[in-house]
C-alpha positions as CSV (number, residue, x, y, z in Angstrom):
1,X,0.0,0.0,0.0
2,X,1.2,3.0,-0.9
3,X,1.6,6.4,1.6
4,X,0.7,8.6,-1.3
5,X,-2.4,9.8,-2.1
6,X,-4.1,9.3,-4.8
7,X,-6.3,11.6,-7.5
8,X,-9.6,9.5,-8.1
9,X,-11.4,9.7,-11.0
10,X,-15.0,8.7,-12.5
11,X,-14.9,6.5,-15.5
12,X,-18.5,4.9,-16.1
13,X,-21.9,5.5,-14.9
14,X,-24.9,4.0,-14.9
15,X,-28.5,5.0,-13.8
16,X,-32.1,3.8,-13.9
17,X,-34.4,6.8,-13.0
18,X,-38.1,7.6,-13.4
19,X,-36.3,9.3,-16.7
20,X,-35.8,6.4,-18.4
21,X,-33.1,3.7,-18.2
22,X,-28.9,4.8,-19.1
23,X,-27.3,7.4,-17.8
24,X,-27.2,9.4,-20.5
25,X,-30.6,9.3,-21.5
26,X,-31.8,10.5,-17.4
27,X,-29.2,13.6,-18.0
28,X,-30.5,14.5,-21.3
29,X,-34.1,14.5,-20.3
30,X,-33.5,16.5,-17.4
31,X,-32.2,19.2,-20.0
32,X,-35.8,18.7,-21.6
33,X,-37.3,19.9,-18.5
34,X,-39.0,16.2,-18.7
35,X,-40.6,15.0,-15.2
36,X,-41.0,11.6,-14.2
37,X,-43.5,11.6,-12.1
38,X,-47.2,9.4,-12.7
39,X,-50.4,9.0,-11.1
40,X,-49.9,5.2,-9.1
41,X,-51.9,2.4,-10.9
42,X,-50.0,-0.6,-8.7
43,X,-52.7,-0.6,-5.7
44,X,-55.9,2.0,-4.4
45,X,-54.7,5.1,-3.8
46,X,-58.1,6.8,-3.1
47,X,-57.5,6.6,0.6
48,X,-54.6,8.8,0.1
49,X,-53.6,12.4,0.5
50,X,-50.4,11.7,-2.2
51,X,-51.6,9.8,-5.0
52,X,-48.5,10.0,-7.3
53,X,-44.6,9.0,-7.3
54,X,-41.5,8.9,-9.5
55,X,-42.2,4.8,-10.2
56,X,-39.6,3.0,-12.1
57,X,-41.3,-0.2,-11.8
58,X,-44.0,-1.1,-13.7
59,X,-43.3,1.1,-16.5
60,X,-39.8,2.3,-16.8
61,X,-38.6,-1.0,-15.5
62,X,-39.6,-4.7,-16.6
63,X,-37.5,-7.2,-14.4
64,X,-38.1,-9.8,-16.9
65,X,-36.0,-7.6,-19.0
66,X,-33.3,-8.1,-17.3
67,X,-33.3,-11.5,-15.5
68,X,-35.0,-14.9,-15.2
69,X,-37.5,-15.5,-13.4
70,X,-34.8,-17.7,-10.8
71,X,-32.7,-14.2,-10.8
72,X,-35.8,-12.4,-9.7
73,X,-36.5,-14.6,-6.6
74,X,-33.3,-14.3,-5.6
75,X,-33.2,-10.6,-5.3
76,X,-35.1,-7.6,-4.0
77,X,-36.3,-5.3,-6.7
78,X,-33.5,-2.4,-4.9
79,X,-30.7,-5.2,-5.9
80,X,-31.8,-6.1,-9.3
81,X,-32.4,-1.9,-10.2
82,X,-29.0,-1.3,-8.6
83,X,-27.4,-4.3,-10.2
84,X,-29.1,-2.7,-13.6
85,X,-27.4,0.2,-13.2
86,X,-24.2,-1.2,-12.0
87,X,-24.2,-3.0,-14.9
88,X,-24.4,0.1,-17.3
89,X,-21.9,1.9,-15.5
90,X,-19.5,-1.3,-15.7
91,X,-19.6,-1.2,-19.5
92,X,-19.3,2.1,-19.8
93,X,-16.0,2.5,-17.9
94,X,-14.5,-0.3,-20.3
95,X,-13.7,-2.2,-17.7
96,X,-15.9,-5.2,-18.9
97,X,-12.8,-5.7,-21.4
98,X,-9.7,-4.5,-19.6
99,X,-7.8,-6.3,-17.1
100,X,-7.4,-5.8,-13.3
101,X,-6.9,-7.1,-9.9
102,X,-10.0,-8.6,-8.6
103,X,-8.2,-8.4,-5.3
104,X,-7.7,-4.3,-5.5
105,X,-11.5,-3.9,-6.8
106,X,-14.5,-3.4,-4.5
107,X,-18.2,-2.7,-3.9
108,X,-19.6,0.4,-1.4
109,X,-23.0,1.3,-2.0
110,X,-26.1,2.6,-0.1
111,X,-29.6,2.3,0.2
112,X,-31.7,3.6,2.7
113,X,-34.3,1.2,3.1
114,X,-33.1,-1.7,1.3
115,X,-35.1,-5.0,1.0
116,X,-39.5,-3.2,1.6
117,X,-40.8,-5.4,-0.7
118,X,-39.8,-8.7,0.0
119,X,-41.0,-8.0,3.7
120,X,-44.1,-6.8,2.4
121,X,-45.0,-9.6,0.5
122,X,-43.3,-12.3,2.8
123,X,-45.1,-10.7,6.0
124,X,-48.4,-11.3,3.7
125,X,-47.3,-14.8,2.8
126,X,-46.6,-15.5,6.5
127,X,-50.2,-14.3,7.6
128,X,-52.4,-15.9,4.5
129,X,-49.9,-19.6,4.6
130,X,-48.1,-19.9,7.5
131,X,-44.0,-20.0,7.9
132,X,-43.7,-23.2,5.7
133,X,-44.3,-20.9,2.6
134,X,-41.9,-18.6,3.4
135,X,-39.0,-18.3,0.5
136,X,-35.6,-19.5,1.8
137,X,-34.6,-16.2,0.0
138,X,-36.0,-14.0,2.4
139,X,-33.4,-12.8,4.3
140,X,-30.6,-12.9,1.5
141,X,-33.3,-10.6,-0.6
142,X,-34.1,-8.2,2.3
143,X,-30.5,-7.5,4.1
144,X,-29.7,-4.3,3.2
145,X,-26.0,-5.5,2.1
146,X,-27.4,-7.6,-0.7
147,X,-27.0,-4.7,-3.2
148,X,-23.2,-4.5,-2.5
149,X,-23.0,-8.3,-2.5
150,X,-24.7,-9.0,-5.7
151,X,-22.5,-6.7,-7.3
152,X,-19.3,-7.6,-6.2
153,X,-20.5,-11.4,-7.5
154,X,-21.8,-10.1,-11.1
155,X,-18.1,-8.5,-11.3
156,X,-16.3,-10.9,-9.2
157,X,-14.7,-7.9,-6.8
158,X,-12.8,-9.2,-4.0
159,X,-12.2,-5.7,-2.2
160,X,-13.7,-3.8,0.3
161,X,-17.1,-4.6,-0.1
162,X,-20.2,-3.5,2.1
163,X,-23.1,-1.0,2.0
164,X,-24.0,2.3,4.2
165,X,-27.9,3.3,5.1
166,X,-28.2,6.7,5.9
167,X,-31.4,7.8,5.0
168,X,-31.0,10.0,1.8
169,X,-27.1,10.6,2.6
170,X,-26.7,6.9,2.3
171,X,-25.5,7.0,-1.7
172,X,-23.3,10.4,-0.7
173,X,-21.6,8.0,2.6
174,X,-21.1,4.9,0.0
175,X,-19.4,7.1,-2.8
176,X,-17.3,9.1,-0.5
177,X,-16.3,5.8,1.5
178,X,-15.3,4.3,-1.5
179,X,-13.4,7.5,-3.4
180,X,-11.0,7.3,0.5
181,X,-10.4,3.4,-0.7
182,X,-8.7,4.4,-3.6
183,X,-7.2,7.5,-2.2
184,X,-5.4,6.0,0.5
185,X,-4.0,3.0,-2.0
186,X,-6.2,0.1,-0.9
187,X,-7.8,-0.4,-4.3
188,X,-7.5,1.0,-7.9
189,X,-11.5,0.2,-8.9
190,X,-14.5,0.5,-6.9
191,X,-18.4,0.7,-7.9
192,X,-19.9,2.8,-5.7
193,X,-23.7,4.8,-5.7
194,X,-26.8,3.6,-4.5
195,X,-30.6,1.8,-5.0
196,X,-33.8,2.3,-3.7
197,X,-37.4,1.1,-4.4
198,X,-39.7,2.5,-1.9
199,X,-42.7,3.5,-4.0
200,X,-45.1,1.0,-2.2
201,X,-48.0,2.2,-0.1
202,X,-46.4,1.8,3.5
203,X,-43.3,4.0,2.7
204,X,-46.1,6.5,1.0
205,X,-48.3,6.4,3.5
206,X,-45.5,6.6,6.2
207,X,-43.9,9.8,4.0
208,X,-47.4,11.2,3.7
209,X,-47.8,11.1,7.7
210,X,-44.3,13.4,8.3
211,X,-46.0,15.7,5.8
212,X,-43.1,15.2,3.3
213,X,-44.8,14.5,0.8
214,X,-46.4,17.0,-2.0
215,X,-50.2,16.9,-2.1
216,X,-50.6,18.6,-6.3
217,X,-52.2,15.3,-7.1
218,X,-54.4,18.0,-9.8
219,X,-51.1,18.9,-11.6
220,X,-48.2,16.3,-10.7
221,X,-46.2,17.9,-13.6
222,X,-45.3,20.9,-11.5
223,X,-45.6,19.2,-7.9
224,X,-41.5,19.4,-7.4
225,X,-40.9,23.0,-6.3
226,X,-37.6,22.9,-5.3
227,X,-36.9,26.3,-3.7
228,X,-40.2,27.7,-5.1
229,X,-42.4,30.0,-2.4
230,X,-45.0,27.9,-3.6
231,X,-43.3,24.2,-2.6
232,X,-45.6,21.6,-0.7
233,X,-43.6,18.8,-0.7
234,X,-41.3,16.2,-2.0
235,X,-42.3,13.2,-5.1
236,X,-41.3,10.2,-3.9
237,X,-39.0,8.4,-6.1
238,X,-37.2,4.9,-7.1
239,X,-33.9,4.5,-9.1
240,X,-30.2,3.6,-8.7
241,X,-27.2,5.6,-9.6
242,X,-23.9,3.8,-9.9
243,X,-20.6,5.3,-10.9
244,X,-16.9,3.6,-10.8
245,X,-14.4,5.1,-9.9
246,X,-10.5,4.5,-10.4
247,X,-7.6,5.6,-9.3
248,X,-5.6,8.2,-12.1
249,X,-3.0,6.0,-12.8
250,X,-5.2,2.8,-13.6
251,X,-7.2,5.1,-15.6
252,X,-4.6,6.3,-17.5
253,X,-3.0,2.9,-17.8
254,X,-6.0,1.1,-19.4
255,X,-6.5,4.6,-21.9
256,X,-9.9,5.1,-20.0
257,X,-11.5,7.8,-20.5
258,X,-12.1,10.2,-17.9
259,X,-15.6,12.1,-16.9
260,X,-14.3,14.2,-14.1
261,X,-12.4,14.0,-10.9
262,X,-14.0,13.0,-7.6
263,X,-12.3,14.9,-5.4
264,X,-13.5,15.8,-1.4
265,X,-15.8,14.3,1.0
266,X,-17.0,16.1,3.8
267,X,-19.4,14.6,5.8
268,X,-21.3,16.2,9.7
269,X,-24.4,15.2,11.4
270,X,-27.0,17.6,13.4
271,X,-27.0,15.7,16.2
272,X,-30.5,17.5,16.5
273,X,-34.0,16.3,15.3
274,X,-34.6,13.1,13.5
275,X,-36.2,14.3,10.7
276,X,-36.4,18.5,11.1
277,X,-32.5,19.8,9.8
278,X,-30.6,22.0,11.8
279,X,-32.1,25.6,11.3
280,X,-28.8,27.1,11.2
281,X,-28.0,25.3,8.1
282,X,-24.3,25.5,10.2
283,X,-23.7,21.4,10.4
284,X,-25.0,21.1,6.6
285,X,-22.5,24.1,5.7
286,X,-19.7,22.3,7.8
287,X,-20.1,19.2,5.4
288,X,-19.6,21.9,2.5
289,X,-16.5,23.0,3.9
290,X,-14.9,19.7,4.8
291,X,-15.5,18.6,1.1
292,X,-13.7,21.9,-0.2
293,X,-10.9,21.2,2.0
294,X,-10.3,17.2,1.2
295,X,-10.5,18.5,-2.1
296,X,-8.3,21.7,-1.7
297,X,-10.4,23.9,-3.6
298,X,-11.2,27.6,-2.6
299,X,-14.8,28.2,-2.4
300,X,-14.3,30.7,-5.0
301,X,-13.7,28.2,-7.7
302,X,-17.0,26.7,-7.3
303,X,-19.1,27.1,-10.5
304,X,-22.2,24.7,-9.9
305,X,-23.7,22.8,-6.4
306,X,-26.6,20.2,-7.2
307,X,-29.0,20.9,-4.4
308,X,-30.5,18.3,-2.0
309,X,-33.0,20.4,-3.0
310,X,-36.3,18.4,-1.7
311,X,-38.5,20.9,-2.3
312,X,-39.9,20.6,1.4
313,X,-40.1,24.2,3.3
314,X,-37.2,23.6,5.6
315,X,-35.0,21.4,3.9
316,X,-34.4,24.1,0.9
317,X,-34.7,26.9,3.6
318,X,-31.9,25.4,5.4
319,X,-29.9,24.1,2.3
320,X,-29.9,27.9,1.6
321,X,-28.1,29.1,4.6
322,X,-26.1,26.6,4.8
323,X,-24.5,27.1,1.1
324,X,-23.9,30.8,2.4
325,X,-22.2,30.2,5.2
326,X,-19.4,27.4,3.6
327,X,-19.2,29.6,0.1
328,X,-20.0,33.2,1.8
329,X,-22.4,35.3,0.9
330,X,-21.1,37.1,-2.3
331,X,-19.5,33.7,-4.1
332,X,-22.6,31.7,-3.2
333,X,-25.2,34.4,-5.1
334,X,-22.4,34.1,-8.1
335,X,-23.3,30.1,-8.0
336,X,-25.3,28.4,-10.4
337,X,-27.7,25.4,-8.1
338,X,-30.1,23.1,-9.3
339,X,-32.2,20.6,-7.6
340,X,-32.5,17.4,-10.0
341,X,-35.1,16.2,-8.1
342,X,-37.3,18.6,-9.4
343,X,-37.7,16.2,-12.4
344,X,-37.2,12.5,-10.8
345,X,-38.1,12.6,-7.5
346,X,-36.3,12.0,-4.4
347,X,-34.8,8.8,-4.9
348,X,-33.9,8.5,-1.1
349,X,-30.8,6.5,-0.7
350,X,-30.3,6.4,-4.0
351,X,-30.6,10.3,-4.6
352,X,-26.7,10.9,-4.0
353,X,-25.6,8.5,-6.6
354,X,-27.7,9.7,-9.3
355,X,-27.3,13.0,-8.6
356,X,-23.1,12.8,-8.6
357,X,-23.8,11.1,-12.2
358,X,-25.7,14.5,-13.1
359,X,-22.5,16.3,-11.5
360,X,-20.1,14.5,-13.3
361,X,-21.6,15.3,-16.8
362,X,-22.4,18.8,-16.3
363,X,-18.4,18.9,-15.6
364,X,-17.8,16.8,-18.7
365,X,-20.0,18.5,-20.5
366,X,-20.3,22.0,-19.5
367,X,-23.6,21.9,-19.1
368,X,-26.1,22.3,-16.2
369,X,-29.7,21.0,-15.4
370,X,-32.0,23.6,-14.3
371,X,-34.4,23.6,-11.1
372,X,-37.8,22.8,-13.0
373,X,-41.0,24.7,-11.8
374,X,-38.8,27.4,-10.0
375,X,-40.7,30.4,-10.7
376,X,-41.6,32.3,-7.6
377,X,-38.6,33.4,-5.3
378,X,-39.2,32.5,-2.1
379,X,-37.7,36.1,-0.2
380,X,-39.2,35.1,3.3
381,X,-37.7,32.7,3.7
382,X,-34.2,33.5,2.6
383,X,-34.2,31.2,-1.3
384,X,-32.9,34.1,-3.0
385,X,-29.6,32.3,-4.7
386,X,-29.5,31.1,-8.5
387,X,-31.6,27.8,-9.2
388,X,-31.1,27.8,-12.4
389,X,-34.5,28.9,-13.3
390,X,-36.3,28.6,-17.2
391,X,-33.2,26.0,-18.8
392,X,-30.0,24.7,-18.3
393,X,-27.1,26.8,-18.2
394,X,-24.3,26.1,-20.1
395,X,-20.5,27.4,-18.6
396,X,-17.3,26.3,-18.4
397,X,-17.6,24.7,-14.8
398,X,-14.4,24.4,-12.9
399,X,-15.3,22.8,-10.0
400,X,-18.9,21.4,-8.5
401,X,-20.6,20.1,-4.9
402,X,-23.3,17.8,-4.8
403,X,-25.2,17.7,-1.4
404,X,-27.2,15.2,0.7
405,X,-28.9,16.1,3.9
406,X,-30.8,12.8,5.5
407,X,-33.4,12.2,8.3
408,X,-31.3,11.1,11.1
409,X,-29.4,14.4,10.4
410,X,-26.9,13.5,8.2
411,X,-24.8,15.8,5.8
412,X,-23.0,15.1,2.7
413,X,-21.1,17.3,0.5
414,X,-19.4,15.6,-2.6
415,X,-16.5,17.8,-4.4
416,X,-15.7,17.5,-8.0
417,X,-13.3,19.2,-10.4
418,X,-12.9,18.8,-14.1
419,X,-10.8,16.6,-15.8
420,X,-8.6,17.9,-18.6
C-alpha cells in the first residue's frame, strides 16, 4: 500500500431513473425539463392524500428484462435496479474488457431502506400460509447489504465490499467511502452509488404522515418545487445511480476515458431532530467545507452545487443558509444550483448516486440542469440564490458540490473538479 495519495477519477456511470433507463438518456431529459412523475396504478390510492410517485417499476422498468425469473427470486427489486445500473456503468467504464486485480476492486454502495418489498410480500405470505411458505430467499433478498453483494458477484470484486444506510445521505456516505479506498492505496477500482425502491404504499403512506410529501395530485407535472415559495412537498422516487471510480493511474493505464475528478468528501451530522435539519444550516454548511478542504479547492472556484434540494419548506430553507455560510455570501449568489429532483423525484438512498452522475456530466459536458418549476422566489424565507431557473445553463464549470442532507441528520457534500 502506498503512503501517497491518490487523485480518483469517474470513469463509467450507470442510472435507472423515473427518466428512463442509461445514464445518458436521465441527464438529457433532465435538459428537456421532462418530469418523471405518474399517477400510481400498482394498488388503491383513493384513501390517500399523495396519490403519485416517480415509479420505475411497472413502466420504466420490466425485471423480466433483465433476468429470469430464478434471478428475480433471488433478489429484492432495490438489488436487481441497482445491479441494472451497475451493470451500465461497468460497461461504460470499459472495464468489462480491460484487465485488473480482482483483489484491488471493491463494492460500497447505499440504500436507505433496502429489501420493503420482499418483507411486504413475505409478512403477507406468512399471515395468509403460515412459515412453511416462506422463501428460503428471504433474508438474503431483504439485508440491506445484498446490493453490495450482488454486485461484487456479477463483477467478481474481492475488495472492500459493504453498504451504508443513511437515510438519503446513504448513496453520498457509500461514494465518499469508496473514493478514501482508492485514495489511501487500498484499491485501484471501486463501484460505488446507491438503490432504492420504496414506492409502495407503506413507505407512502409513512412519508405522507411526516407531511413530506407534496399533495398537487391535480397537476403532478409541476408538484417538485424545489426552492419555489410555492413548494408543498417532496415526489417520492425509485432508481439507482452507480458510478466507478479509479484511481488516475489505472485510468490512464487502461486509456480510460475520464468524466471528471472525484475529489473531497465532507461529511457532519446535526446531532439535533430526526427528521427536522438544523435551522442554522451550520452542520450542513460544515459538510460543505470539509468537502472543499479534502479537495483543496477555494470556495471561490466553485461554478455549480446540485442541491438536496427536496423541495420541502425547511430542507431548501436550510440548504440555503447553509450554502452561504461554507461559500459566503457574495461567491454563493455568483453560483449556479439546481435541484435534480425537481424532475425525478427524491430517490432516497439512492438520490446521492444519481445526482453525482448528473454532477459529473455537467463537468464533462459543460452543461447544467436547471431547477424545474422554480418560478416564484421564495424572499421570506431566505431562497434568493441562483436555481437555475427557465433551462439549463451552459459554462465552463471548474469545480462542482453535490449535497445530501438525511433524516437522522446526516450531511453530505461531494467535491468534483474537471478533468482535462
Amino acid at each position: 500500500m502506498s503512503n501517497q495519495a491518490h487523485t480518483v477519477v469517474i470513469t463509467g456511470m450507470g442510472a435507472l431513473t423515473p427518466l428512463g433507463i442509461g445514464a445518458p438518456l436521465t441527464f438529457e431529459r433532465m435538459l428537456e425539463g421532462k418530469t418523471g412523475f405518474r399517477m400510481i396504478e400498482r394498488w388503491d390510492t383513493s384513501t390517500f392524500s399523495t396519490r403519485f410517485a416517480a415509479e420505475i417499476r411497472g413502466c420504466i422498468y420490466k425485471p423480466e428484462e433483465h433476468f429470469t425469473k430464478q434471478q428475480q427470486r433471488r433478489m429484492d427489486p432495490f438489488s436487481q435496479v441497482g445491479l441494472v445500473a451497475a451493470k451500465e456503468a461497468w460497461a461504460d467504464s470499459g472495464l468489462a474488457e480491460a484487465n485488473f486485480d480482482p483483489t484491488r476492486a471493491g463494492a460500497i454502495l447505499g440504500t436507505g431502506i433496502g429489501g420493503i418489498q420482499s418483507i411486504l410480500e413475505q409478512n403477507k405470505i406468512l399471515e395468509e400460509s403460515g412459515p412453511r411458505r416462506v422463501t428460503p430467499f428471504f433474508i438474503s433478498n431483504t439485508m440491506a447489504n445484498a446490493l453490495a453483494a450482488n454486485v461484487a458477484i456479477e463483477f467478481g470484486l474481492q475488495a472492500a465490499c459493504f453498504l451504508t444506510s443513511s437515510a438519503c445521505a446513504s448513496s453520498g456516505h457509500a461514494i465518499g467511502l469508496a473514493m478514501r479506498e482508492i485514495r489511501s492505496g487500498r484499491a485501484d477500482v471501486m463501484v460505488t452509488g446507491g438503490s432504492e425502491t420504496t414506492t409502495n404504499a407503506l413507505c407512502l403512506a409513512g412519508f405522507s404522515s411526516v407531511k413530506a410529501l407534496s399533495k398537487r395530485n391535480d397537476d403532478i407535472e409541476h408538484s417538485s418545487r424545489p426552492f419555489d415559495r410555492d413548494r408543498d412537498g417532496f415526489v417520492m422516487g425509485e432508481g439507482a445511480g452507480v458510478l466507478v471510480l479509479e484511481s488516475l493511474e489505472h485510468a490512464k493505464a487502461r486509456g480510460a476515458r475520464i468524466y471528471c475528478e472525484l475529489a473531497g468528501f465532507g461529511q457532519s451530522d446535526d446531532a439535533g431532530h430526526i427528521t427536522a435539519p438544523d435551522q442554522t444550516g451550520k452542520r450542513p454548511a460544515a459538510a460543505l467545507s470539509l468537502a472543499m478542504q479534502d479537495a483543496q479547492l477555494d470556495p471561490s472556484e466553485i461554478d455549480y452545487i446540485n442541491a438536496h434540494g427536496t423541495s420541502t419548506l425547511l430542507n431548501d430553507m436550510v440548504e440555503t443558509k447553509a450554502i452561504k455560510l461554507a461559500l459566503g455570501e457574495e461567491h454563493a449568489r455568483a453560483t449556479a444550483i439546481s435541484s435534480t429532483k425537481s424532475m425525478i423525484g427524491h430517490l432516497i438512498g439512492a438520490a446521492a448516486g444519481v445526482e453525482a452522475i448528473v454532477t459529473a456530466f455537467a463537468l464533462h459536458r459543460g452543461i447544467a440542469p436547471q431547477t424545474q418549476n422554480y418560478e416564484t422566489p421564495d424572499l421570506e424565507n431566505g431562497c434568493d440564490l441562483d436555481y437555475i431557473p427557465g433551462g439549463p445553463r451552459e459554462k465552463a464549470f471548474r469545480a462542482a458540490l453535490s449535497n445530501s442532507l438525511g433524516f437522522g441528520g446526516h450531511n453530505v457534500s461531494l467535491a468534483f473538479r474537471k478533468f482535462d
